[in-house]
SERO-234922 format. One record per residue (C-alpha): residue number from 1; x, y, z. Coordinates in nm, 4 decimals, always signed. Example, Ala and Ser with C-alpha at 12.3 -4.5 7.8 and 13.67 -1.06 7.14 Angstrom:
REM SERO-234922
R, 1, +1.2300, -0.4500, +0.7800
R, 2, +1.3670, -0.1060, +0.7140
REM end
This chain:
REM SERO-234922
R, 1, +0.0567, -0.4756, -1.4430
R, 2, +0.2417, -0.7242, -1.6122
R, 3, +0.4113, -1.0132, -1.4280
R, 4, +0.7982, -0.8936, -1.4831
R, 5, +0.6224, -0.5557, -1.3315
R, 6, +0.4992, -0.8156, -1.0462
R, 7, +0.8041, -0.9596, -0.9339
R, 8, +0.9965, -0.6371, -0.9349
R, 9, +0.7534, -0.5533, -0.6393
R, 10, +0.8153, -0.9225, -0.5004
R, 11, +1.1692, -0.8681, -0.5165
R, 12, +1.2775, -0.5441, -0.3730
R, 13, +1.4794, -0.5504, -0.1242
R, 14, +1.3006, -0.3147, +0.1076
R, 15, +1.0461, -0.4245, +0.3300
R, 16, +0.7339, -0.4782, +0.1808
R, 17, +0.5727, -0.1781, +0.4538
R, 18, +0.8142, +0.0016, +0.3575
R, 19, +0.7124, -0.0293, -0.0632
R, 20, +0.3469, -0.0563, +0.0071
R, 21, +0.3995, +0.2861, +0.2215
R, 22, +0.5255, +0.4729, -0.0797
R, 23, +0.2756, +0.3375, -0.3563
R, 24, -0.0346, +0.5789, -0.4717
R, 25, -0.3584, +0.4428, -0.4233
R, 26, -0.3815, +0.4090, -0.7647
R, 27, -0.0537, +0.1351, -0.7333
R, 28, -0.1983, -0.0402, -0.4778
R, 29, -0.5031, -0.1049, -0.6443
R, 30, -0.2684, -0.2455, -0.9462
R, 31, -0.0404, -0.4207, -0.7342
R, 32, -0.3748, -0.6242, -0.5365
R, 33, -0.5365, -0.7323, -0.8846
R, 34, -0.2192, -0.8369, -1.0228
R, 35, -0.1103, -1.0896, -0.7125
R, 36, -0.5309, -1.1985, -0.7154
R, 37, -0.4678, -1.2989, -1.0909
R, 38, -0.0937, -1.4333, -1.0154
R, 39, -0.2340, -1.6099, -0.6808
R, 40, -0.5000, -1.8124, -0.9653
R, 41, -0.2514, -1.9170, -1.1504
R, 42, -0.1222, -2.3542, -1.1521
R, 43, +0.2099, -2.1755, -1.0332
R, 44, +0.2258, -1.8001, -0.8762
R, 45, +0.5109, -1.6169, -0.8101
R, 46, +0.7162, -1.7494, -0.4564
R, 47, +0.5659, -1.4751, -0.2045
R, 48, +0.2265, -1.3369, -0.4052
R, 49, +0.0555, -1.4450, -0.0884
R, 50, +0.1918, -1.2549, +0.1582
R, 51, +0.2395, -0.9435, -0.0643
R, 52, -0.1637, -1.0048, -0.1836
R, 53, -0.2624, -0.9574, +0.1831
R, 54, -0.0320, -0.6764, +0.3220
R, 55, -0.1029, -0.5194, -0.0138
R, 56, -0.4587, -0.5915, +0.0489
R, 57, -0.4683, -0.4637, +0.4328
R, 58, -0.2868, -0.1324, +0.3010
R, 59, -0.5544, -0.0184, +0.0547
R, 60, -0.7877, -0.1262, +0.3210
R, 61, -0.6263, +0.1073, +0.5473
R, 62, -0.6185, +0.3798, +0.3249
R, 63, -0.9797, +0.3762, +0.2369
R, 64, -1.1468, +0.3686, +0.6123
R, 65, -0.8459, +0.6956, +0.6611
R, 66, -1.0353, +0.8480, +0.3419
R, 67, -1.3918, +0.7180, +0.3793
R, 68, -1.4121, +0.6111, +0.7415
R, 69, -1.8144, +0.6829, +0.7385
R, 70, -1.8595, +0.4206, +0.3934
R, 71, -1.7013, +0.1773, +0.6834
R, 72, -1.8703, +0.2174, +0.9823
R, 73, -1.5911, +0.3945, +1.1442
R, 74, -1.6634, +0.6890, +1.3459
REM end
């Protein structure tokens, strides 16, 4: 993902549940390593934060729901 593809996602003006809702896994995964490479930049994009960690807490979600034994969820 390329950073104009990046701030699209920081600036829609849904809320960011509701975008992060409707992206594939596949997206998500995009979406995290882009903001982790934007966050390490001298000057990210206004927001990356926040959008790296509900972005990050979303996948997160989505992989105990799929995988909950690889977790230790019962």
């Amino acid at each position: 993902m390329n950073r104009p593809q990046l701030v699209h996602y920081i600036n829609d003006s849904r809320d960011p549940g509701v975008v992060l809702s409707e992206a594939t896994v596949r997206e998500l995964e995009q979406l995290v390593d882009a903001l982790y490479r934007n966050l390490d930049t001298p000057e990210p994009e206004f927001g990356a934060q926040v959008w790296y960690e509900l972005a990050s807490e979303e996948l997160e979600r989505r992989k105990v729901r799929k995988f909950p034994d690889a977790y230790g969820a019962a």
